[in-house]
N, C-alpha and C positions, 0 to 999 in steps of 0.2 A: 504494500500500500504506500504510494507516493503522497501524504497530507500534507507536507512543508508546504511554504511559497516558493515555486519554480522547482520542486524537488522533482528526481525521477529514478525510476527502476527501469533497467534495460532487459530482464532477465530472471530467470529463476523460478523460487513458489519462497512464498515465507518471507519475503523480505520485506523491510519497511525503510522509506525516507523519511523520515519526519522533520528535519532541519531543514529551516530555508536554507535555497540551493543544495542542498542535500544531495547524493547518487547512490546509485548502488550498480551496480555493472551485472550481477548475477550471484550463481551461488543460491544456498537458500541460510533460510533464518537469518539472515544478517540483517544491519540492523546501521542507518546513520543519520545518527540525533542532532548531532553537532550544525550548529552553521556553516556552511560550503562544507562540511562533512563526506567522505568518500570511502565507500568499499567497494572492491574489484570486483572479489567473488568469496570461493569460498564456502567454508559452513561456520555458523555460530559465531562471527563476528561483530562485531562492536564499534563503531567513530562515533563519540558523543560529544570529544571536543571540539571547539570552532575551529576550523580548518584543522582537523586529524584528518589520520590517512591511515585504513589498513587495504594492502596490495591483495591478500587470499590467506589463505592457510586456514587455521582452526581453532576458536575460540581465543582469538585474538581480543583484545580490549586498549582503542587508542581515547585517553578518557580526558587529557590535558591537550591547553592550547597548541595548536600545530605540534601534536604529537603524529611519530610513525612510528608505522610497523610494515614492513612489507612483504611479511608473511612467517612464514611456523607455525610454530602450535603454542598455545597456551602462553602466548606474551602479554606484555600488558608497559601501558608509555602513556608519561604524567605529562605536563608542560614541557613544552620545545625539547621531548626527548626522543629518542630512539632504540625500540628493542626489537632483535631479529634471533631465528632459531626456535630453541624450545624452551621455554618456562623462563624468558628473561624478562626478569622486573625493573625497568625502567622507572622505581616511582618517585623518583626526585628529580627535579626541574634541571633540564640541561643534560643529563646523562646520556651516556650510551652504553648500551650492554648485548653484547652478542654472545649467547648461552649455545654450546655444543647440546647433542641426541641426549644428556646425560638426561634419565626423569630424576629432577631434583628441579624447586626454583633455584633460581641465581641474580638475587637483586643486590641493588644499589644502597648505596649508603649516605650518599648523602651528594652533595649539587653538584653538576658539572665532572663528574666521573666518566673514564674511560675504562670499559671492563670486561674484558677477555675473559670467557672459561671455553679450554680448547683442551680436554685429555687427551686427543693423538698429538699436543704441542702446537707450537706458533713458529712458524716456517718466515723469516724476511729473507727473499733471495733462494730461497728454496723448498721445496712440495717432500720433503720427509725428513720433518724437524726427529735429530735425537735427544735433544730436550725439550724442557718446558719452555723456554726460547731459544732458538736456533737460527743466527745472523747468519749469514755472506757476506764476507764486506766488513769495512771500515765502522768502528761506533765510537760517534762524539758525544760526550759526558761532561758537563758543566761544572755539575756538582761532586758529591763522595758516593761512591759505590764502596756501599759497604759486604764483604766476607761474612758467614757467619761462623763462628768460632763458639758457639755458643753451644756447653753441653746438655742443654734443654732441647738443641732441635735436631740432636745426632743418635741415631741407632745403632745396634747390630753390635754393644758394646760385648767385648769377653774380657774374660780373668786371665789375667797373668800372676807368675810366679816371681813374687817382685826378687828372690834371691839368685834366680835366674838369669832375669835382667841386669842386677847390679854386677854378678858375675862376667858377663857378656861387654857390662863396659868395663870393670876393671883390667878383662881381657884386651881393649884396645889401646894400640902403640900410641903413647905420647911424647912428644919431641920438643924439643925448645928452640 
């Protein structure tokens, strides 16, 4: 049902414009409230912001001004944000959050965040990161990159035989 002023549905069953200028492109039960509000397609979609955007996917919710989504599942984007994937929570103004397959939410914490979750790693410069980030190339750094050295975030600790050990050094050559 297109009731907005000037809203329109191009497609589907179940869908509703109800914001002026409003759309919906297709899909079903979707759903955009928002003024100039726009959904693609889709199922169980959501733009209730003025000027949100969701592209397709599923159970998407873009609910803050010119918020997007352009598609996944189960996202959801506050004011001037942007969440893409699955179960990324964009719900603080300015954010970006792009959530991997994992079923877990993965939200934001607070305004203007930029926030990766990528379990196969973050590839710059190359398509089979071996770690959690994996450059090509040159990295410029401003500030301190810090090491952690910290035996609160280290595993896989064993025992040693500390008479062992001081054995092993008293056994080493010392010179002057």
């Amino acid at each position: 049902v297109a009731s907005g002023a000037t809203s329109a549905i191009q497609g589907g069953s179940g869908n509703s414009a109800a914001g002026s200028l409003a759309a919906v492109g297709g899909g079903e039960f979707n759903s955009a409230f928002g003024t100039k509000s726009f959904v693609g397609g889709g199922a169980g979609n959501q733009a209730s912001g003025e000027t949100s955007a969701v592209g397709g996917g599923t159970g998407n919710q873009a609910t803050g001004l010119h918020a997007t989504i352009p598609g996944g599942d189960s996202n959801s984007a506050a004011q001037r944000a942007f969440a893409a994937g699955t179960r990324a929570k964009a719900v603080t103004t300015g954010a970006f959050v792009w959530a991997d397959s994992t079923a877990a939410d993965f939200t934001s914490t607070a305004n203007d965040q930029f926030l990766l979750r990528a379990s196969g790693g973050v590839g710059i410069g190359k398509n089979n990161p071996a770690q959690a980030l994996d450059v090509v190339g040159n990295i410029v750094a401003t500030g301190t990159i810090t090491g952690s050295s910290d035996r609160h975030v280290k595993e896989n600790f064993t025992t040693v035989n500390p008479r062992e050990v001081l054995e092993k050094v008293t056994a080493m050559p010392v010179q002057r």
